[in-house]
N, C-alpha and C positions, 0 to 999 in steps of 0.2 A: 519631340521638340518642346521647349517651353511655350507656354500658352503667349499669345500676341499683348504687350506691354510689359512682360515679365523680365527679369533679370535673373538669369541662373550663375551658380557658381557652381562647378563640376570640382575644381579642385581647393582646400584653401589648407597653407600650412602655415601653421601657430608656433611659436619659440617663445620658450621660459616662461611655460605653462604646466604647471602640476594636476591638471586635469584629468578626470579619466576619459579618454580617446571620442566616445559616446556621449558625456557630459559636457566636453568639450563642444560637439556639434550641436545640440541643444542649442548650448549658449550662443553659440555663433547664427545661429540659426533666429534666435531669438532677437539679437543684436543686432541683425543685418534686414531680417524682414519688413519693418517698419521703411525704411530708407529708399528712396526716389534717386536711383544712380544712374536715370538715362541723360546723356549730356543735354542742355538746354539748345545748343543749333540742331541736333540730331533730330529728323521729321519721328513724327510717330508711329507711321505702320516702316520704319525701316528697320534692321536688322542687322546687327553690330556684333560679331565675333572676333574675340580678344583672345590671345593664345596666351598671355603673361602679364600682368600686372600686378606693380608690387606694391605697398602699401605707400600711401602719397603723404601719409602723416607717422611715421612710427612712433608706437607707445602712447599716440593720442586720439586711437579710437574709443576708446572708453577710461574712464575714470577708476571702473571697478571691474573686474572680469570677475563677476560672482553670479549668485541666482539674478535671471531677469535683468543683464546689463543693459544698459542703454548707450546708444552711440553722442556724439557730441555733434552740433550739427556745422561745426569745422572742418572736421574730417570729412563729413556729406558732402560740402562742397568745393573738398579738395581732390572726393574720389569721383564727383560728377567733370570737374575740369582734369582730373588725369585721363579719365575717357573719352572725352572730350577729345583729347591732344589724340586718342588711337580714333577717332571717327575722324580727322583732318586729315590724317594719310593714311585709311582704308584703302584696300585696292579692291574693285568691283570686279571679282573672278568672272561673272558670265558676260564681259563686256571686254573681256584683256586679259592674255594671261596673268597668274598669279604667282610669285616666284615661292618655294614652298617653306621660306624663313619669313614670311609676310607676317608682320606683328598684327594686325587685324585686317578683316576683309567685312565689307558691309554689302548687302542686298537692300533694295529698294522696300522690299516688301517681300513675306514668306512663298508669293509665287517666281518670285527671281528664283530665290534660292532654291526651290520644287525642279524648278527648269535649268539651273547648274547642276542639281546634285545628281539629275536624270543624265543631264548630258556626259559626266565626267565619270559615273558609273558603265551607261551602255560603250564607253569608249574603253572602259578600264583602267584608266588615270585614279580613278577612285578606290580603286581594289591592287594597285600595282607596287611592286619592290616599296617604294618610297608616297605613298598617300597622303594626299594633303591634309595636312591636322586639322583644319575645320569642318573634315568630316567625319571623323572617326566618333566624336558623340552621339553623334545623329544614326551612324550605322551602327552602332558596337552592336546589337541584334538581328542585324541584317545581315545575308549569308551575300555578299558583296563580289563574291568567285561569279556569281549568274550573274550575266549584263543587263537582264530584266530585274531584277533584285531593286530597281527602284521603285516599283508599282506601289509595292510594300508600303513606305513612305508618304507616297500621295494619296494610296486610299484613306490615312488618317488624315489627310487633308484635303476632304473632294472641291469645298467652298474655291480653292485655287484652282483646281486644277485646269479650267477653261484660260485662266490665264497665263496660267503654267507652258501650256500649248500652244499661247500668244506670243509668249514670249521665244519657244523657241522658233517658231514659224518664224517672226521677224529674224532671228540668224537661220532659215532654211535649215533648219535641224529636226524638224519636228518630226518626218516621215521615217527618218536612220533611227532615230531615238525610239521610234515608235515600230519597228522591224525588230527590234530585241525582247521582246514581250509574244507570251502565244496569244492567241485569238484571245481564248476562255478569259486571258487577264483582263485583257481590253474591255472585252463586254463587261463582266463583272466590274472594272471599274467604271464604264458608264453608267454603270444601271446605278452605282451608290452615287455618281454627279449627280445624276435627272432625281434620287430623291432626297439630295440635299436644296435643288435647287426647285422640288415641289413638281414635279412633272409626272404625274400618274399615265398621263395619254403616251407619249413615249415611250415608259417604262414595258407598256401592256403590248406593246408592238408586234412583238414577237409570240406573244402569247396568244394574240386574236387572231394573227395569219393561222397558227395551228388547228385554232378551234376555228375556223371560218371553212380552208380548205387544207386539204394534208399536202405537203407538197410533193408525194409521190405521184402524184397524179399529174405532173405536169404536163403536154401535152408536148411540148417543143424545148429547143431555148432560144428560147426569146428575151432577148439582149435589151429591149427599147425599153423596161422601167428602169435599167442602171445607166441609161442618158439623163433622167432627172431626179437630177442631183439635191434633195429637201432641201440644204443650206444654203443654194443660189437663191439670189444672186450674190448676197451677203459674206456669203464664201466663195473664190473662184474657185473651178475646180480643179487649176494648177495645184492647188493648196493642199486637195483629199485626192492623192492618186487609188486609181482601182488595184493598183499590185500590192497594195496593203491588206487588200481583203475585207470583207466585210465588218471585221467585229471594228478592227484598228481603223479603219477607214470612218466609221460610224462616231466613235471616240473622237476624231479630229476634225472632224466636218461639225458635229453636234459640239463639241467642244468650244471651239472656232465660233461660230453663231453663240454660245451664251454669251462669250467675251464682245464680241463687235453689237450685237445686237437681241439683247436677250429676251426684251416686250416679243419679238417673233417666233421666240421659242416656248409662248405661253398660249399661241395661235391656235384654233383646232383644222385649221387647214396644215400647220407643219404636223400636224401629229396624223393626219392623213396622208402626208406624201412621204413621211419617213418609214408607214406601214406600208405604201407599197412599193419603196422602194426595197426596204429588207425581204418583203416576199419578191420580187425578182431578183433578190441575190439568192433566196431560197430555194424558187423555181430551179434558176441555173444551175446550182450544186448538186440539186437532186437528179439532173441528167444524165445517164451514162455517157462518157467522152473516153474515145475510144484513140487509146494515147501507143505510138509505137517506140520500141526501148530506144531509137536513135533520138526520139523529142526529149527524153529526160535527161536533165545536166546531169552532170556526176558531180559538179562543184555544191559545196554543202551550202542551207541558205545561209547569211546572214543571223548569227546571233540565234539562230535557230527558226527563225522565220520563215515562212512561209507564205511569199509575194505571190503568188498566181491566185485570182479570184473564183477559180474555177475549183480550187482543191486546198480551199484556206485550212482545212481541216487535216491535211494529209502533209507526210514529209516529202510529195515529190515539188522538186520544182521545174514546170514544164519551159518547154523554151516556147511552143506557139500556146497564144490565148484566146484573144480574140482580133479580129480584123481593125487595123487602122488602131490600139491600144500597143503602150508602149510600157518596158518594166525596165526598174532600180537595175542596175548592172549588179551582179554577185558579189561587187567588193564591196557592195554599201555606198556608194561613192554617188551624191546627187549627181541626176542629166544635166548633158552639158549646159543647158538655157537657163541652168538654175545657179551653175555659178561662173562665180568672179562678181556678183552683185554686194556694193557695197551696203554693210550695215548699216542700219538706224541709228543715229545717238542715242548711246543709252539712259542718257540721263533727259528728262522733260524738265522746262519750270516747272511745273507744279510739285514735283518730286519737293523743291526745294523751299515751294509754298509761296504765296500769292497773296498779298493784302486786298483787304474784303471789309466795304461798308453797308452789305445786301447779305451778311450771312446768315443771318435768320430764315431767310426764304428754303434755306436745307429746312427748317421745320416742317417745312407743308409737305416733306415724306410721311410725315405722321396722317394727314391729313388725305392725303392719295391710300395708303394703303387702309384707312379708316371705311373710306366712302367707297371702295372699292372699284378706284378710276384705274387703276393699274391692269387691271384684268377682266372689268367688266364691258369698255368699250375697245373695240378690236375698229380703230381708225387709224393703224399704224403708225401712231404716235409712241415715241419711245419714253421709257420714264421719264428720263433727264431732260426731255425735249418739252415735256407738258411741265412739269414744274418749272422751267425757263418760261414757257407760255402765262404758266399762273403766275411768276411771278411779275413777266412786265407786264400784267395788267390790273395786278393785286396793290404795285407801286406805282401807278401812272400819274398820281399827286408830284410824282419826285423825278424829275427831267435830267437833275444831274447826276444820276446814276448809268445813262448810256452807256459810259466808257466804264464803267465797274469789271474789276477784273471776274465777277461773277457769271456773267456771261460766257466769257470765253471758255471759264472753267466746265461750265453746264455745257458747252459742246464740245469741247472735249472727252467727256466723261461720254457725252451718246455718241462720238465717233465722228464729229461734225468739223469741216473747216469751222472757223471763227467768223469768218465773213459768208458764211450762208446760213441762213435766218432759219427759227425753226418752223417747220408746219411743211417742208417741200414735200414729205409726202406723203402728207394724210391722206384719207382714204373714208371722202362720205358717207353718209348712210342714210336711208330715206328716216328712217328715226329714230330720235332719241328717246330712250326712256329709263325712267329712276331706278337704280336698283331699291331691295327690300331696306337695305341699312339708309336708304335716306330716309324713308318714312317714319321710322320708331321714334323718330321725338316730335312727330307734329301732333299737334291738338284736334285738329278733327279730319274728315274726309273729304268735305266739302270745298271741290275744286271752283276756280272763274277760268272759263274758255276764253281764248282768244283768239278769232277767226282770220287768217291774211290769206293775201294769192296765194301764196302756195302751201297753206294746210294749216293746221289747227296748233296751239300751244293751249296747255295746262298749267294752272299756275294754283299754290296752293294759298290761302292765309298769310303764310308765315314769309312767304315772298320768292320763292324761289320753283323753278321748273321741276314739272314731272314728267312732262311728254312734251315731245315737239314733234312734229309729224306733219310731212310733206302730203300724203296720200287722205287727208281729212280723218284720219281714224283718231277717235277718241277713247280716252280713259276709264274705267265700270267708275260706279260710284258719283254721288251726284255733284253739279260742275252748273257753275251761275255766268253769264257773260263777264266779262270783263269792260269793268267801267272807265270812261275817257280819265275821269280824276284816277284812279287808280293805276291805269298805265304811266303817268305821269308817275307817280311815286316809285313806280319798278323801277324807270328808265334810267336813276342811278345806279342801280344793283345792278342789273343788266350790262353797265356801258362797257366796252372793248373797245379800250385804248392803249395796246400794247406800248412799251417804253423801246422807239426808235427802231422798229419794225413795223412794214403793213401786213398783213392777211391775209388770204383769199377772204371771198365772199363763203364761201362751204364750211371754212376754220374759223370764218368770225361767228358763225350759225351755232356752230359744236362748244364755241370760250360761253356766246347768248347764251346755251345752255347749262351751262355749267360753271359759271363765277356766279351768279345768283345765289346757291346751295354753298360755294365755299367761303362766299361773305360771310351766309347766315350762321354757319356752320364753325369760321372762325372767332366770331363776332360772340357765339354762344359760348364758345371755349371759351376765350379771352374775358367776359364778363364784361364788355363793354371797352376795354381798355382798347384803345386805339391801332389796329392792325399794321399801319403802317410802321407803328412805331414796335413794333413785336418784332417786323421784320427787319429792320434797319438795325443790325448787329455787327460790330465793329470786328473781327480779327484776321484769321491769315490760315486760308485754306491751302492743304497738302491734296495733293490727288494721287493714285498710284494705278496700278493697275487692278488692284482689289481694295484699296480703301480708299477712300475720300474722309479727312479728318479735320476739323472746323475748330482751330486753337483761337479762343476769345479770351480776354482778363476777367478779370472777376467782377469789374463794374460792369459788366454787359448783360449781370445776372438780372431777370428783372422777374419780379414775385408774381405776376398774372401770369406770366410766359410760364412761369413753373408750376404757379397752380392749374394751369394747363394741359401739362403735362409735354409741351411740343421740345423744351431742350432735353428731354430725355432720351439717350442712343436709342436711334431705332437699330443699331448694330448690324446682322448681316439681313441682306431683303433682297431677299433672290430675283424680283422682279426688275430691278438694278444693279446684280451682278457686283456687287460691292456690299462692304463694311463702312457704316457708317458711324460715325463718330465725333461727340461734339466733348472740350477739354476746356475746363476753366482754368486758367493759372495767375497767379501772383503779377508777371509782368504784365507792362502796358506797353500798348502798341503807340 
């Protein structure tokens, strides 16, 4: 598939041209590559396939079809509004059928499409008599007769595939889709998610249970580590049935959890309950179970699957499992509780973008994954939910941004109603302390203590926390009391005054510790130029289910902010489970 912002042309044919066939492509090649033909309404992580378009200007794309033509920028914007005209009546195949004469069909984003091309494969719609011509580029290499034959696809694209898996969960498709694939695929494509998405502890899971104890030695089976479930709560376990088996089951549970909440998949407590739960899937398989010819179906599985967790490995499929566990009936066909459940709209506002006077505050991802707040403090706070945090307290000068559509988009993006505030559920800690990258740019050692009821703060020169600590324990290195004038000078840097949200008292304790270091911290970046004004960025944010994209005009460009380096894509950040993306353009909002 073409790379994300690209424009391909799979076919193009030329009339009353004496060209040679190859010199011909060159030129066209040449012609066409400079040229911006995505329509200007069409979002930007969306996905627009055209089956025919014919030239919207004839004879007047170039002046000269010789070495190095050049296009006229007429034609540019008469072949952005001919597509234009095929992005207005798209028809969204994974949301409605598609009829198979449909002039173009659009996806949201390349995990829609991940999650149709899966679905319409493991059904055979995609490999059958009459296939629908938007998939045939994408397959022509792929042997499309296997109903698993989509894996193929998705492993070039692991950055989707958590949402790939979101997407079909939301139509209950995810378990049928995911029964057409063998175990081996499944693992193997987990193992390329968890190290796209940076997760060595996950990855090793399997590896440590061997070298730790062999599972032949099991003693029983004992069923009570595959009652918990590593992705609860976060995942019901409606969601990851056990007759998937362990590789598939592991794939859509872990899947599942990047997508809704992926700060918990960077946890070393998930990377412990996932290694024991895969060794009691290990234990249990390594039991002998002593199966009579009356218990094995004769009906073959599903797509070739193999739903019994007891023998995910094996081509039988038993009828008895386990006590009180229930399995996919043989035809594929979701339990009855699972349908007749109306789908979700598939389209969200954000899809369709959202005007935004706060959109600079996406900057301070630069700024999280710099200081190493994303993965260094394990207080349950989700990405999207700390940058909301930072930033209503980063703009508390600015009142009338309450109702800024920024908000709603930042809880959205972490999975939040709009009307529930962020911090519900942090998760204290007796203390804080600075990682190594705060220090490297202070000037000396030399700490000022500050003694309260309940424990000690460290504070450096340069104005901002290195410890904070409930239990009196203090910092190495040597530390001066802290002066009555000099608290006074902090107690700006310090204040939390979130914009039209209150706090706990434990979440106001955790911002104390931490807006002091991203004042200083943004302050330095910026060269003094005024932070709120960095933030306060005018345009019109897209959200999807893998990008978040930040469309501003060109007057929003502002020279500290650049010599800063903060409007620069921080692009994919696995710690957010998203693409991100920030696009200057000509228009104004």
């Amino acid at each position: 598939m073409a790379a994300p912002g690209d424009t391909t042309l799979e076919h193009i044919r030329l009339r009353r041209t004496r060209a040679d066939p190859t010199v011909a492509r060159l030129r066209m090649s040449h012609l066409l590559g400079p040229l911006s033909l995505r329509p200007p309404a069409m979002p930007p992580s969306a996905v627009l396939l055209v089956r025919e378009m014919k030239d919207p200007l004839p004879g007047r794309i170039t002046r000269y079809f010789g070495p190095a033509p050049v296009a006229t920028p007429e034609w540019e914007r008469a072949a952005q509004d001919a597509l234009g005209a095929f992005y207005e009546k798209a028809v969204r195949p994974m949301w409605r059928s598609a009829p198979a004469g449909a002039d173009a069909v659009l996806f949201a984003d390349r995990a829609e499409l991940l999650a149709c091309l899966a679905r319409d494969v493991a059904s055979g719609s995609a490999s059958g008599p009459a296939p629908a011509w938007w998939w045939q580029s994408i397959l022509r290499e792929t042997p499309t007769r296997l109903p698993g034959s989509w894996v193929t696809v998705w492993a070039e694209e692991p950055r989707y595939v958590p949402a790939a898996l979101a997407y079909l969960e939301a139509r209950q498709q995810a378990a049928r889709v995911l029964e057409c694939i063998a175990p081996i695929q499944a693992w193997n494509l987990l193992m390329i998610v968890l190290r796209v998405f940076e997760l060595p502890g996950l990855i090793m899971a399997r590896e440590i249970l061997h070298q730790a104890a062999p599972i032949e030695n099991a003693p029983s089976r004992d069923t009570r580590g595959l009652e918990l479930l590593p992705w609860e709560p976060n995942v019901p376990r409606t969601s990851t049935p056990m007759e998937l088996g362990l590789e598939r089951c592991a794939l859509l549970g872990i899947g599942l959890l990047l997508h809704r909440a992926p700060h918990v998949a960077f946890t070393a407590a998930l990377a412990s309950r996932f290694q024991a739960w895969v060794g009691a899937w290990e234990r249990l398989d390594a039991t002998p179970v002593r199966t009579s010819p009356a218990q094995i179906s004769k009906a073959p599985p599903v797509g070739g699957a193999t739903p019994n967790p007891l023998h995910s490995r094996t081509p039988a499929l038993t009828e008895s499992i386990l006590p009180g566990e229930s399995r996919l009936p043989a035809s594929g066909a979701l339990p009855a509780s699972t349908t007749g459940v109306t789908s979700p709209t598939p389209a969200r506002a954000w899809e369709a973008g959202e005007f935004t006077r706060a959109g600079g505050i996406l900057y301070l991802i630069h700024l999280l994954r710099r200081t190493e707040l994303l993965r260094r403090f394990d207080t349950g706070l989700g990405g999207w939910e700390l940058i909301e945090l930072l930033g209503r307290c980063l703009l508390d000068d600015s009142p009338h941004l309450a109702e800024d559509n920024i908000w709603a988009a930042l809880a959205d993006l972490d999975g939040r109603d709009a009307r529930t505030p962020p911090g519900a559920g942090f998760k204290p800690q007796r203390a804080y302390e600075a990682p190594p990258s705060w220090l490297e740019y202070i000037a000396g050692q030399t700490g000022f203590a500050r003694f309260r009821s309940r424990g000690v703060e460290i504070w450096t020169e340069e104005g901002f926390l290195t410890l904070d600590s409930d239990n009196g324990e203090r910092s190495s290195g040597a530390w001066e009391r802290l002066t009555p004038a000099r608290r006074r000078e902090l107690r700006h840097v310090s204040r939390v005054r979130p914009i039209s949200i209150s706090v706990s008292p434990e979440l106001r304790r955790f911002l104390h510790f931490v807006l002091p270091y991203a004042r200083w911290r943004m302050d330095r970046a910026l060269r003094g130029f005024p932070l709120h004004e960095a933030l306060l960025r005018t345009g019109r944010l897209y959200v999807t289910a893998t990008h978040a994209d930040l469309v501003m005009p060109m007057n929003e460009i502002s020279v500290p902010v650049r010599l800063a380096g903060l409007d620069a894509n921080p692009g994919w950040v696995p710690e957010l489970g998203r693409v991100v993306t920030f696009h200057f353009v000509r228009e104004n909002y």
